[in-house]
C-alpha positions in Angstrom: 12.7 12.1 -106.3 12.1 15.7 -105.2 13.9 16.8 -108.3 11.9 14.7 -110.8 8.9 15.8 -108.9 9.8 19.4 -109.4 10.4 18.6 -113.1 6.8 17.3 -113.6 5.1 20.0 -111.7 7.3 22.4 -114.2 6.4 20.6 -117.1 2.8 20.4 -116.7 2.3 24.1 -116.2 4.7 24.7 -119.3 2.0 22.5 -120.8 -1.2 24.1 -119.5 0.0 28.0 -120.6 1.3 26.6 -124.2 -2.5 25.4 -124.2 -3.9 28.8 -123.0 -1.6 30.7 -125.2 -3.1 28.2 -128.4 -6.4 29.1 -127.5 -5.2 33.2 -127.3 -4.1 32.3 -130.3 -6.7 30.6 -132.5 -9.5 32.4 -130.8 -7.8 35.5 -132.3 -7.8 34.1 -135.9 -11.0 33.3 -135.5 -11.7 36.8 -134.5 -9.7 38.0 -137.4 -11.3 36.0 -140.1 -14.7 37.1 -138.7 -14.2 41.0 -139.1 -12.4 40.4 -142.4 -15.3 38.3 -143.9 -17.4 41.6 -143.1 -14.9 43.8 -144.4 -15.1 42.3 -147.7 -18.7 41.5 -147.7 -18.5 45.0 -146.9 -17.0 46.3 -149.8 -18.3 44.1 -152.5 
């Protein structure tokens, strides 16, 4: 029971950073199709 426990409690904080690191992750796309929007508005 302990082990399984242990399992669970590892699990659902592998779970919660692959979330975090998704949100690093889009929020950065976002971030990067925002400033290269400008850049070409920029240069047209």
């Amino acid at each position: 029971e302990v082990e399984t426990r242990e399992g669970e409690e590892r699990a659902v904080q592998l779970a919660e950073i692959l979330e975090l690191l998704l949100q690093l992750f889009f929020q950065g796309n976002n971030e990067r199709r925002v400033t290269f929007g400008q850049g070409v508005g920029g240069m047209t």
